[in-house]
MIDOSE-1310 file (N, C-alpha, C; in nm, 2 decimals, decimal comma, always signed):
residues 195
xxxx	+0,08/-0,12/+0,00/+0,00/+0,00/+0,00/+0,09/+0,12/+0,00; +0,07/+0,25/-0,09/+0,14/+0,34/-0,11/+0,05/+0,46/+0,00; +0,15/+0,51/+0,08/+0,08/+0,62/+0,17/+0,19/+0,74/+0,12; +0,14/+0,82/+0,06/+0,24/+0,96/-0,02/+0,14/+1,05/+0,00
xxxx	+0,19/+1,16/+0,01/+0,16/+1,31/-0,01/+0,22/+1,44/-0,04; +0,13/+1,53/-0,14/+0,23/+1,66/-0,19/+0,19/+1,75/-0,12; +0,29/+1,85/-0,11/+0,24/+1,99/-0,04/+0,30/+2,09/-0,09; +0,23/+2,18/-0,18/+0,29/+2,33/-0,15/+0,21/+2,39/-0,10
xxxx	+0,34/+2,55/-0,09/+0,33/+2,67/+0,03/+0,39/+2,75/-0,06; +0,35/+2,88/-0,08/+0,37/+2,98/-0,16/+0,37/+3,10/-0,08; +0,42/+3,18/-0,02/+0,41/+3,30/+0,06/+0,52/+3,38/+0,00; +0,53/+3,51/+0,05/+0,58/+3,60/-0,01/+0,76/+3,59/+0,03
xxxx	+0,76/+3,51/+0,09/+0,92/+3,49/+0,18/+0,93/+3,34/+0,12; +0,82/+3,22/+0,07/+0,92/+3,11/+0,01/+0,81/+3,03/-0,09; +0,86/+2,92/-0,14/+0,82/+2,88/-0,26/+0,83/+2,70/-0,25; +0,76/+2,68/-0,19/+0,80/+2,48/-0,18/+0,69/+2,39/-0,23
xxxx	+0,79/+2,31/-0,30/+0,68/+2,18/-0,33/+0,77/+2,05/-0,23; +0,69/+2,00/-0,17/+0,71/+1,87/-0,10/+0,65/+1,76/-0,12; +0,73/+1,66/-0,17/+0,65/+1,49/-0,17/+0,70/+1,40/-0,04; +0,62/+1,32/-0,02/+0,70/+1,22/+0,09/+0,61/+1,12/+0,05
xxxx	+0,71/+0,98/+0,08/+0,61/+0,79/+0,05/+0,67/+0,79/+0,20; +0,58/+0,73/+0,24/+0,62/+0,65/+0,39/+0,65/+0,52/+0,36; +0,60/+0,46/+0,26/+0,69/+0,30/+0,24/+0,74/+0,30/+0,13; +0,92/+0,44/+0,17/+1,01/+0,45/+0,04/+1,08/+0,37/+0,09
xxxx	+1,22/+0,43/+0,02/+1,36/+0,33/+0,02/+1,46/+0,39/+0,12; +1,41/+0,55/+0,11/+1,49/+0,60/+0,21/+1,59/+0,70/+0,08; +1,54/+0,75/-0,04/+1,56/+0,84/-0,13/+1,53/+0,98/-0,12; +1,60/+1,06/-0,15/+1,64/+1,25/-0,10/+1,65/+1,29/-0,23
xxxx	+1,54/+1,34/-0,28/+1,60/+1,45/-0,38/+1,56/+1,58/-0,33; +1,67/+1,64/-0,26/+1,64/+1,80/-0,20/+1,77/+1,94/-0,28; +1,66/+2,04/-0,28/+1,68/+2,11/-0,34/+1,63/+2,21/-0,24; +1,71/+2,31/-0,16/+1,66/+2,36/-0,05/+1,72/+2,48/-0,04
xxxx	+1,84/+2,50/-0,09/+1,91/+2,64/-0,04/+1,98/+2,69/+0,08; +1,96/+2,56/+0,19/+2,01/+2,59/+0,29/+2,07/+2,43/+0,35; +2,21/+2,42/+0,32/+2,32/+2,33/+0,32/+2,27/+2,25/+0,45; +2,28/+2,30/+0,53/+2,28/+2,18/+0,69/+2,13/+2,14/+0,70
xxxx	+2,08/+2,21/+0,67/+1,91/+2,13/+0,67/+1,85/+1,98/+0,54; +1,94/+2,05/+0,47/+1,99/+1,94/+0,32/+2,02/+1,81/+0,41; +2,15/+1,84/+0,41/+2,20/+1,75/+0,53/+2,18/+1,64/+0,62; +2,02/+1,69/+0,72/+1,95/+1,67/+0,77/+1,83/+1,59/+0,75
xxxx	+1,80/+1,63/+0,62/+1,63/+1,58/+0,60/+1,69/+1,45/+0,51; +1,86/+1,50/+0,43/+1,88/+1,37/+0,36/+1,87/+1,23/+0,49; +1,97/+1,31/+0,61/+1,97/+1,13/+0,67/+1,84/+1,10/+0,74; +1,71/+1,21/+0,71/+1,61/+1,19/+0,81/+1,53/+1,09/+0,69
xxxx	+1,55/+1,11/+0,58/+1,46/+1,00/+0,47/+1,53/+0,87/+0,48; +1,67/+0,91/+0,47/+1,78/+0,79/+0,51/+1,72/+0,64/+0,59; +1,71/+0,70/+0,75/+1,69/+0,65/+0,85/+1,56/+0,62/+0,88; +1,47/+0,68/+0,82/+1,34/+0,64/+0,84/+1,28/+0,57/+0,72
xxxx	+1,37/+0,54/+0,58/+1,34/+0,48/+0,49/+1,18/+0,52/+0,43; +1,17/+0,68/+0,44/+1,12/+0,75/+0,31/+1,20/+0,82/+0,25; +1,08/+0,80/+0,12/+1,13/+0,89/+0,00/+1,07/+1,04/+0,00; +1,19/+1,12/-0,03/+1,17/+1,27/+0,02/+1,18/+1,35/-0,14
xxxx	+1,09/+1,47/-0,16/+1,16/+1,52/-0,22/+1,11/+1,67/-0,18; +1,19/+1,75/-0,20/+1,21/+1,91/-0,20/+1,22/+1,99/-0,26; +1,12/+2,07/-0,29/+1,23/+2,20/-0,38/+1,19/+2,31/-0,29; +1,27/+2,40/-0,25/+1,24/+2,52/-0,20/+1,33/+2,64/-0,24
xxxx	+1,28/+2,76/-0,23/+1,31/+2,88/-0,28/+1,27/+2,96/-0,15; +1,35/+3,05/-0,11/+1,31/+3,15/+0,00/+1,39/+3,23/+0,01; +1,39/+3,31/+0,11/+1,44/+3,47/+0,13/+1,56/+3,45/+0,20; +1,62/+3,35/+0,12/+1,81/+3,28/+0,23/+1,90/+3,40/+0,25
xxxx	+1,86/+3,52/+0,17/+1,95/+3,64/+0,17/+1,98/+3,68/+0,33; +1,83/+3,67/+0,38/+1,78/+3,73/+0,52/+1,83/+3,63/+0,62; +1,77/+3,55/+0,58/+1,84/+3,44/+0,66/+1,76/+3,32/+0,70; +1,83/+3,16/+0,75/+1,72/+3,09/+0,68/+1,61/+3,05/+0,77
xxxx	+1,54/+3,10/+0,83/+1,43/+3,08/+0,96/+1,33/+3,07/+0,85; +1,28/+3,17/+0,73/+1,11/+3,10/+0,68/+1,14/+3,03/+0,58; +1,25/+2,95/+0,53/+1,28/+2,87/+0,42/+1,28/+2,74/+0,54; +1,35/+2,72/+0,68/+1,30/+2,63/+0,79/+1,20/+2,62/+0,82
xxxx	+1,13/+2,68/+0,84/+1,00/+2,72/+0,93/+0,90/+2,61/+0,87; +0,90/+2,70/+0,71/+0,82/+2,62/+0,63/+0,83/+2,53/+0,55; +0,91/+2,46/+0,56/+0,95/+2,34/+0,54/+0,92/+2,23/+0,64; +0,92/+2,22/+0,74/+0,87/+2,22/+0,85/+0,69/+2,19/+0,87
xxxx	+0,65/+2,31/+0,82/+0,51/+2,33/+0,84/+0,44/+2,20/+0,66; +0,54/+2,22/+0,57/+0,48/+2,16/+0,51/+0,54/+2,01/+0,55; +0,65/+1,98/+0,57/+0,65/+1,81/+0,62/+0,55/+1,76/+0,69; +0,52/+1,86/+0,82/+0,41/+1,81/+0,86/+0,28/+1,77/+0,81
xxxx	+0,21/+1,87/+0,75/+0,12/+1,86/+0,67/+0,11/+1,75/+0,55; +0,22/+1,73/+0,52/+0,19/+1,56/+0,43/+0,23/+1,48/+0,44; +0,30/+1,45/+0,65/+0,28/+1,32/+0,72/+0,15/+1,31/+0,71; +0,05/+1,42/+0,79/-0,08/+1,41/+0,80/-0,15/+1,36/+0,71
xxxx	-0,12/+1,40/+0,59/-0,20/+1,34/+0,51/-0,16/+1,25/+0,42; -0,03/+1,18/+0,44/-0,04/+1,02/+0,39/-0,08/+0,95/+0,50; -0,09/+1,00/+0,62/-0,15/+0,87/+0,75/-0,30/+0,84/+0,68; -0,34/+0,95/+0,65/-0,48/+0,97/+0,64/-0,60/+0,92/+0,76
xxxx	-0,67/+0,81/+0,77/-0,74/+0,81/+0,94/-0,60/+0,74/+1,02; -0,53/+0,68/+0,92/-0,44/+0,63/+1,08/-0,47/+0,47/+1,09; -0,57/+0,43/+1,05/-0,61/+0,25/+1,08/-0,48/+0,17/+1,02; -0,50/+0,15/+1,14/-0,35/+0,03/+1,17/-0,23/+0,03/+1,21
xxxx	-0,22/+0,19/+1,20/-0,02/+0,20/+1,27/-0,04/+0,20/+1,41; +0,12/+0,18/+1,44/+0,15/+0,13/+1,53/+0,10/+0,27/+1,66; +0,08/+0,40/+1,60/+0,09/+0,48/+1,65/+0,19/+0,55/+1,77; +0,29/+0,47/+1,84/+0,41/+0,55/+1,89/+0,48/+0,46/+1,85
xxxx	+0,63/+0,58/+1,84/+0,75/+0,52/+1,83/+0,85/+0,58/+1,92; +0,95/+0,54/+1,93/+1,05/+0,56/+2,01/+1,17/+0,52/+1,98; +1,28/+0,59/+2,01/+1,44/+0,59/+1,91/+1,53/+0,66/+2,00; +1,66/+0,58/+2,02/+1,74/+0,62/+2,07/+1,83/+0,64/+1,97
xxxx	+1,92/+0,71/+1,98/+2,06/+0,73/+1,85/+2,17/+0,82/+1,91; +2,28/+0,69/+1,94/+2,39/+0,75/+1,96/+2,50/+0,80/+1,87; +2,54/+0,94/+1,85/+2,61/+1,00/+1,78/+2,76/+1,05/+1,81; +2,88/+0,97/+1,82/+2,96/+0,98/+1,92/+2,94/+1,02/+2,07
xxxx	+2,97/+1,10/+2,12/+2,96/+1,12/+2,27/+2,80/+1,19/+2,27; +2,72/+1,20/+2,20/+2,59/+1,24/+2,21/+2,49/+1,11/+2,20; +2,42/+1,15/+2,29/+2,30/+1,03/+2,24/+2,16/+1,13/+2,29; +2,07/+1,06/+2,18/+1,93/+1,15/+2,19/+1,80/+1,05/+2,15
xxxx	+1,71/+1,06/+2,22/+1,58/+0,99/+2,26/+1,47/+1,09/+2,17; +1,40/+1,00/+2,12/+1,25/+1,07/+2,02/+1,17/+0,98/+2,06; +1,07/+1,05/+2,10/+0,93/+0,97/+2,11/+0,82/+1,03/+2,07; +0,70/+1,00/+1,99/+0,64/+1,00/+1,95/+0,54/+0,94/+1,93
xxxx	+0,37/+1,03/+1,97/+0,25/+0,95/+1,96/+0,14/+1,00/+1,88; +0,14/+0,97/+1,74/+0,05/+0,98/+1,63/-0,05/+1,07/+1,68; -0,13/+1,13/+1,74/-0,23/+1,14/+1,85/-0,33/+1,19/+1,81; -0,29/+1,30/+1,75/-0,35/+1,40/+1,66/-0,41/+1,52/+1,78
xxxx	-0,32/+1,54/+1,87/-0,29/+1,65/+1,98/-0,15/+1,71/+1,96; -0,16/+1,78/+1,93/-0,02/+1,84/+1,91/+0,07/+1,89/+2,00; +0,20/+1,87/+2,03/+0,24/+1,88/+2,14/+0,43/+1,89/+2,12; +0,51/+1,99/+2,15/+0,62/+1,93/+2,15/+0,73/+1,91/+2,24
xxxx	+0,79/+1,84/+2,30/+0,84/+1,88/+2,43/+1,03/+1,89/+2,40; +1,06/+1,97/+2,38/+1,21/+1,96/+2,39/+1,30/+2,02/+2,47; +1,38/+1,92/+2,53/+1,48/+1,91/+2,58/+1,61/+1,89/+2,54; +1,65/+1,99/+2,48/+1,83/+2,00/+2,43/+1,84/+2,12/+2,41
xxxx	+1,97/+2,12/+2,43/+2,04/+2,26/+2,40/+2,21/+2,21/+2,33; +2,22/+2,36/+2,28/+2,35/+2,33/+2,16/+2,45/+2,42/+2,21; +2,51/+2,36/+2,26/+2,70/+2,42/+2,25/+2,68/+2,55/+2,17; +2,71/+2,51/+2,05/+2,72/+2,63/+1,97/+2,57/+2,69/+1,92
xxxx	+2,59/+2,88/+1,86/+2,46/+2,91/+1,82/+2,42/+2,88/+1,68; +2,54/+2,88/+1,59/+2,56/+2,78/+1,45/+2,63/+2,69/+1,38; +2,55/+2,59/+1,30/+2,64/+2,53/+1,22/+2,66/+2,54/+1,08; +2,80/+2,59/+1,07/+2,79/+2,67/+0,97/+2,71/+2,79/+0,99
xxxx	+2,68/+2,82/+0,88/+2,62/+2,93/+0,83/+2,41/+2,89/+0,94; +2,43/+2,76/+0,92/+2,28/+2,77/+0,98/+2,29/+2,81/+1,15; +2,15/+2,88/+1,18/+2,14/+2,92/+1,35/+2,09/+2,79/+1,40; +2,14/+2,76/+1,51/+2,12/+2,64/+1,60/+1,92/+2,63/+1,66
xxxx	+1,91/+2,77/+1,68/+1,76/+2,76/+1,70/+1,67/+2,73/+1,65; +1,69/+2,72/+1,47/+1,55/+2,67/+1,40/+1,59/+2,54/+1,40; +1,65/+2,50/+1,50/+1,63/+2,34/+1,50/+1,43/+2,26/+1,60; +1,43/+2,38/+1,69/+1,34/+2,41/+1,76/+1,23/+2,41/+1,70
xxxx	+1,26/+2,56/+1,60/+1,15/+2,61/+1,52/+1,10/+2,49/+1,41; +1,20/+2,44/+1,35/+1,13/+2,32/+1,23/+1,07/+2,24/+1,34; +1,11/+2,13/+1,45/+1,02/+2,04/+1,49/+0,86/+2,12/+1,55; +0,90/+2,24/+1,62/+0,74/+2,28/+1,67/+0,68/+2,30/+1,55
xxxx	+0,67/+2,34/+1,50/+0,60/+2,38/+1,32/+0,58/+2,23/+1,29; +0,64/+2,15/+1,24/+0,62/+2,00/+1,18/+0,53/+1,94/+1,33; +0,54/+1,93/+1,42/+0,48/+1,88/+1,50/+0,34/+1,91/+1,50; +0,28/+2,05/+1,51/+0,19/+2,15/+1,50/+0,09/+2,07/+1,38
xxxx	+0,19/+2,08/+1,30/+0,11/+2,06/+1,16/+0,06/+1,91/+1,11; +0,11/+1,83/+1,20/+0,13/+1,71/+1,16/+0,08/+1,64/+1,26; +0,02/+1,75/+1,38/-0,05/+1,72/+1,51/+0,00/+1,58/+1,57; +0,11/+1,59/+1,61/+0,17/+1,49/+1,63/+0,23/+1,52/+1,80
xxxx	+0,23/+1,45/+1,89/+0,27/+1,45/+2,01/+0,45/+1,36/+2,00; +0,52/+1,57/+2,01/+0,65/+1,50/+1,98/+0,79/+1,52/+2,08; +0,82/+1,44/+2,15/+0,94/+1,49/+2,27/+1,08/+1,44/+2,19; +1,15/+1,52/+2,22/+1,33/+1,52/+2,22/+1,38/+1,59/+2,29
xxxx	+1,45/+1,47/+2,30/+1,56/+1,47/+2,46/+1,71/+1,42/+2,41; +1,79/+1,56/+2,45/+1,92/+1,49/+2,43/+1,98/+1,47/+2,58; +2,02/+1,33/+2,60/+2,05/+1,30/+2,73/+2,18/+1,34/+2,76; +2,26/+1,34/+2,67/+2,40/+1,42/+2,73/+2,45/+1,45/+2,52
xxxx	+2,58/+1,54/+2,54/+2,64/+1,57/+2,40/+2,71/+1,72/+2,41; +2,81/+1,70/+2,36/+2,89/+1,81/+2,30/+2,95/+1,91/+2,20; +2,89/+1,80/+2,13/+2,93/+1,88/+1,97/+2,81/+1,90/+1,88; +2,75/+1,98/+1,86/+2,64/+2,06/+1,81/+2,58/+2,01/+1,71
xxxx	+2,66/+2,00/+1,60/+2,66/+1,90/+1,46/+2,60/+1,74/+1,53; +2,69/+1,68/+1,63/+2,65/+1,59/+1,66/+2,50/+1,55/+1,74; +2,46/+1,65/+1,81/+2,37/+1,66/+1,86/+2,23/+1,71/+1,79; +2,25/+1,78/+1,70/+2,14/+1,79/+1,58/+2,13/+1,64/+1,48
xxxx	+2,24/+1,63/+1,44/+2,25/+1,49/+1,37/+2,17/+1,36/+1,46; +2,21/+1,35/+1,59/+2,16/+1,24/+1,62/+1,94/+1,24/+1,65; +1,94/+1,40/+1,69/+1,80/+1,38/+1,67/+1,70/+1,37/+1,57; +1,76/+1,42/+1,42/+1,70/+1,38/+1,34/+1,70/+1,21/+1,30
xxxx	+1,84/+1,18/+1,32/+1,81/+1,07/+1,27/+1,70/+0,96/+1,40; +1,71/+1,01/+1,53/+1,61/+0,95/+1,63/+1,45/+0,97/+1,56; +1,42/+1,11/+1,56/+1,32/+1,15/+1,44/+1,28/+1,01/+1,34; +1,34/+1,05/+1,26/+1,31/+0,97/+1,13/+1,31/+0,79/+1,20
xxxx	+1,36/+0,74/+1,31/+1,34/+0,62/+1,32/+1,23/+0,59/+1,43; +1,14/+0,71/+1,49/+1,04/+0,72/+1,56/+0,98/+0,75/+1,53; +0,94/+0,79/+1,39/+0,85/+0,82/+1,28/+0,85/+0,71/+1,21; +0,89/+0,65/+1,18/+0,88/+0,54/+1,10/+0,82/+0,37/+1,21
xxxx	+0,88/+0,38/+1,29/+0,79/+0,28/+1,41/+0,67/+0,36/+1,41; +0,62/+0,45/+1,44/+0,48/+0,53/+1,44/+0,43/+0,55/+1,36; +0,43/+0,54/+1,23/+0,36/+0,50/+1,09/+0,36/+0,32/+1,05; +0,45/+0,23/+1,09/+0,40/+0,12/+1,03/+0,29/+0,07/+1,06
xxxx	+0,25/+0,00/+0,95/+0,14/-0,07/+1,00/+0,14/-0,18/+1,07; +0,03/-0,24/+1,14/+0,09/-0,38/+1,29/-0,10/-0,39/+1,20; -0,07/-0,53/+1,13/-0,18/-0,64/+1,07/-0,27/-0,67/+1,19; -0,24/-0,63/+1,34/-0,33/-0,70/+1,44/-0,41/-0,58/+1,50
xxxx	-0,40/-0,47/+1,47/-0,48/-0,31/+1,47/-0,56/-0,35/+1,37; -0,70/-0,36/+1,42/-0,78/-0,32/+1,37/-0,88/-0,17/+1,36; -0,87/-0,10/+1,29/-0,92/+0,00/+1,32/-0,80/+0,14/+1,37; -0,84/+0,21/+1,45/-0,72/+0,30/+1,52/-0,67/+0,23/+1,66
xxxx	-0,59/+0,25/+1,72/-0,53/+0,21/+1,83/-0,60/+0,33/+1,91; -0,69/+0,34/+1,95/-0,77/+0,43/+2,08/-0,87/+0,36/+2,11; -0,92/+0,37/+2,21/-1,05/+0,37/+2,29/-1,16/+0,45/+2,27; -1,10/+0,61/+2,19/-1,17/+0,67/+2,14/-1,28/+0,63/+2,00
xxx	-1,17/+0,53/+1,92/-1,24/+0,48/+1,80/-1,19/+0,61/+1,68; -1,11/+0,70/+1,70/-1,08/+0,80/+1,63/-0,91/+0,86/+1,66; -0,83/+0,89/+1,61/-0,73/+0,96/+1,64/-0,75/+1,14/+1,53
């Protein structure tokens, strides 16, 4: 069963078309304008074995918070809507990923309560050229939109690169436990009868 979705976002600050398969190979074609987030969403399709694609155009002159922001806002938006009601996944996942002396914890519960709870902080304010803060700004935005109940926790780490790197890839492997399907779900995994 193919569960995919597109999204664009057009505003006066950026310009994105976004695809995502939740049962890819783990393929990146990103076209983004901003090098470490490239980077990022490549090992987050990597690790969570979707197929990603991107194109985005934004106001990188200024700097890159609405080319993040909304990229973000659209990932989430078509998780949401390749889950579509949700019948059958596993609905949480959970991922640990150690990144040399960093290790970082993602959990996540499909819920359709949006929620994000983070716990880390970064050594440095950038990598490279990107600011360490829209690392914040992309998960609340993708969470929001994707109404997804999302915590990260980095339990200890030093090196900033390493400590961003390990949570995406935690990400993408707690996203992907929380979208498979489990053949013995019938229906949604609630009491409610709905997510």
């Amino acid at each position: 069963m193919s569960r995919a979705a597109t999204m664009n976002r057009k505003t006066n600050e950026t310009d994105i078309q976004l695809s995502i398969e939740l049962e890819g190979e783990g393929n990146a074609n990103l076209d983004l304008g901003v090098p470490f987030l490239e980077h990022m969403l490549d090992l987050f399709a990597k690790h969570g074995q979707f197929d990603l694609d991107i194109k985005a155009e934004g106001d990188i002159d200024i700097d890159d918070h609405h080319t993040t922001e909304d990229i973000g806002i659209c990932l989430g938006e078509a998780v949401k809507s390749a889950l579509g009601e949700k019948h059958g996944i596993k609905r949480y996942g959970n991922a640990f990923v150690p990144m040399d002396e960093t290790l970082a914890q993602v959990v996540i519960d499909l819920s359709n309560r949006p929620h994000l709870e983070f716990r880390a902080s970064f050594p440095s304010e950038k990598v490279g050229t990107f600011d360490t803060e829209l690392v914040h700004e992309f998960f609340w935005k993708l969470a929001l939109e994707a109404r997804m109940n999302l915590h990260i926790i980095v339990h200890y780490g030093q090196n900033t690169h390493h400590i961003i790197e390990a949570i995406f890839k935690a990400f993408a492997r707690a996203l992907n436990e929380a979208t498979t399907i489990d053949p013995g779900i019938k229906g949604v995994l609630s009491t409610k009868g709905k997510l």
